[in-house]
C-alpha positions as CSV (number, residue, x, y, z in Angstrom):
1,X,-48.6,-66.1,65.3
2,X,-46.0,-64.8,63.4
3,X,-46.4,-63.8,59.9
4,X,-43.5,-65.2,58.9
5,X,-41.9,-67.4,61.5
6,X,-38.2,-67.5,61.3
7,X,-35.8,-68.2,63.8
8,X,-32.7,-66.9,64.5
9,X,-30.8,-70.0,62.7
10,X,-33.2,-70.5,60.3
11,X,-32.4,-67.0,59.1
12,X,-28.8,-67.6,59.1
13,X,-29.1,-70.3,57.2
14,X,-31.7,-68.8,54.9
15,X,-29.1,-65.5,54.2
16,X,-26.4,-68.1,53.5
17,X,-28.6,-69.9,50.9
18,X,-28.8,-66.6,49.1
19,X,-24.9,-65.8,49.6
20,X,-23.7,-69.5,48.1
21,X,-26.4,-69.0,45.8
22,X,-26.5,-71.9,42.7
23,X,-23.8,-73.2,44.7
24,X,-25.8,-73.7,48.2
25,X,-25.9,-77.5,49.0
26,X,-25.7,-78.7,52.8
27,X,-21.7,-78.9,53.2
28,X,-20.9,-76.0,51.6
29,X,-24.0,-74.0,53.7
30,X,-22.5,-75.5,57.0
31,X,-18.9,-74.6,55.8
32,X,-20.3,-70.7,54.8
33,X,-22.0,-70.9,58.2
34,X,-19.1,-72.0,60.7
35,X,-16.8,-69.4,58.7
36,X,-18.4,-66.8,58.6
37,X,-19.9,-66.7,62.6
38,X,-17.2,-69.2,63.7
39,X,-19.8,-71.3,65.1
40,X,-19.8,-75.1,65.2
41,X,-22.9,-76.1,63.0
42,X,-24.0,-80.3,63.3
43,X,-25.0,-81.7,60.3
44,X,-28.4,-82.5,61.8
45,X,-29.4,-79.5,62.7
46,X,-28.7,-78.4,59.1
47,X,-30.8,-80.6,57.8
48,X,-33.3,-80.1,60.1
49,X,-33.3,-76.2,59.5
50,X,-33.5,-77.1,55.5
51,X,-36.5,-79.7,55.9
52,X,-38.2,-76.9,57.5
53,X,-37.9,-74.3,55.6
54,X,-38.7,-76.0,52.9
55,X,-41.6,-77.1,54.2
56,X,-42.5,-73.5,54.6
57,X,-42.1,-72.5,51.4
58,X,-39.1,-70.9,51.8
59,X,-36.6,-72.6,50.0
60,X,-36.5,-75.0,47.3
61,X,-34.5,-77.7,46.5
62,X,-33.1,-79.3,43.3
63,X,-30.9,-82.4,43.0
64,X,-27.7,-82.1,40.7
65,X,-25.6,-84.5,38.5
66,X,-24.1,-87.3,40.0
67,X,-20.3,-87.6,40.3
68,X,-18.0,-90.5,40.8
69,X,-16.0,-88.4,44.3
70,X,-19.5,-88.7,46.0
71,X,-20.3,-92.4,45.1
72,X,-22.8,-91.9,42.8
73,X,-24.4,-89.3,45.2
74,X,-26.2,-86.5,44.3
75,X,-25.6,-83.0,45.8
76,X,-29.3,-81.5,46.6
77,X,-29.2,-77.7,46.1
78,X,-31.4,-75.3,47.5
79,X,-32.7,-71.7,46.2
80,X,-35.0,-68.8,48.1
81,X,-38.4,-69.2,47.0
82,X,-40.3,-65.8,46.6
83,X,-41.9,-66.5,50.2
84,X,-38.8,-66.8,51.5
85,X,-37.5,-63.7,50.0
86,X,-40.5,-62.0,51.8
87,X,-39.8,-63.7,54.8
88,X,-36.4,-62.0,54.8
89,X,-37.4,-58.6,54.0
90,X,-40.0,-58.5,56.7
91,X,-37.6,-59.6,59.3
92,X,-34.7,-57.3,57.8
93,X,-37.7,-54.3,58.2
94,X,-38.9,-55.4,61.7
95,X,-34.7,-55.1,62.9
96,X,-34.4,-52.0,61.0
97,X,-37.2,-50.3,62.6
98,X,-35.8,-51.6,66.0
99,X,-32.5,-50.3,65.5
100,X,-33.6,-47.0,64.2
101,X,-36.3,-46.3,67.7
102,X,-33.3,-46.8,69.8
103,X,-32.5,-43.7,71.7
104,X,-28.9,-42.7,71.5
105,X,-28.6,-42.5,75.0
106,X,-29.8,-46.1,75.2
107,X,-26.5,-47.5,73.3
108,X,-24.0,-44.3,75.0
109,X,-22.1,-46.5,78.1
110,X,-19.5,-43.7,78.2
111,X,-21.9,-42.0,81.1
């Protein structure tokens, strides 16, 4: 089992969280998302990434004021916990140390 299990999404969303930062609700985390890797993101599996996440300690969420333009609604923003910050790190260390034992040669196609 991993230590910290994180999927590739799930880190995406995670990074973006920490990019938005006190402004990272779910529209503005799909909009970061689909900008930045120009990649249709469903609402759904947005949510379902957040849930998660949160449920692993990961992320925490907060819910803000509510405003006339969303009915009433209130935007629900999320934060990296500590764990999740870890969780990151550890994942950003295992890639680095992967990128850094690939022989040259491996990555040279101009043979």
């Amino acid at each position: 089992m991993k230590k910290y299990p994180l999927g590739e999404f799930e880190e995406i969303v995670l990074l973006t969280v920490g990019v938005l930062f006190d402004e990272a609700y779910g529209v503005a985390i799909k909009k970061e998302i689909e900008t930045r890797l120009e990649r249709k993101v469903s609402v759904g599996a947005m949510q379902s990434a957040l849930r998660r996440m949160e449920e692993k300690g990961y992320l925490a969420s907060r819910h803000g004021e509510t405003t006339n333009a969303r009915g009433g609604k209130r935007k629900r923003y999320f934060n990296i916990t500590a764990f999740g910050k870890k969780a990151l790190v550890h994942n950003r260390e295992i890639r680095d140390s992967l990128w850094k034992d690939i022989p040259n040669i491996a990555l040279d196609f101009n043979i």
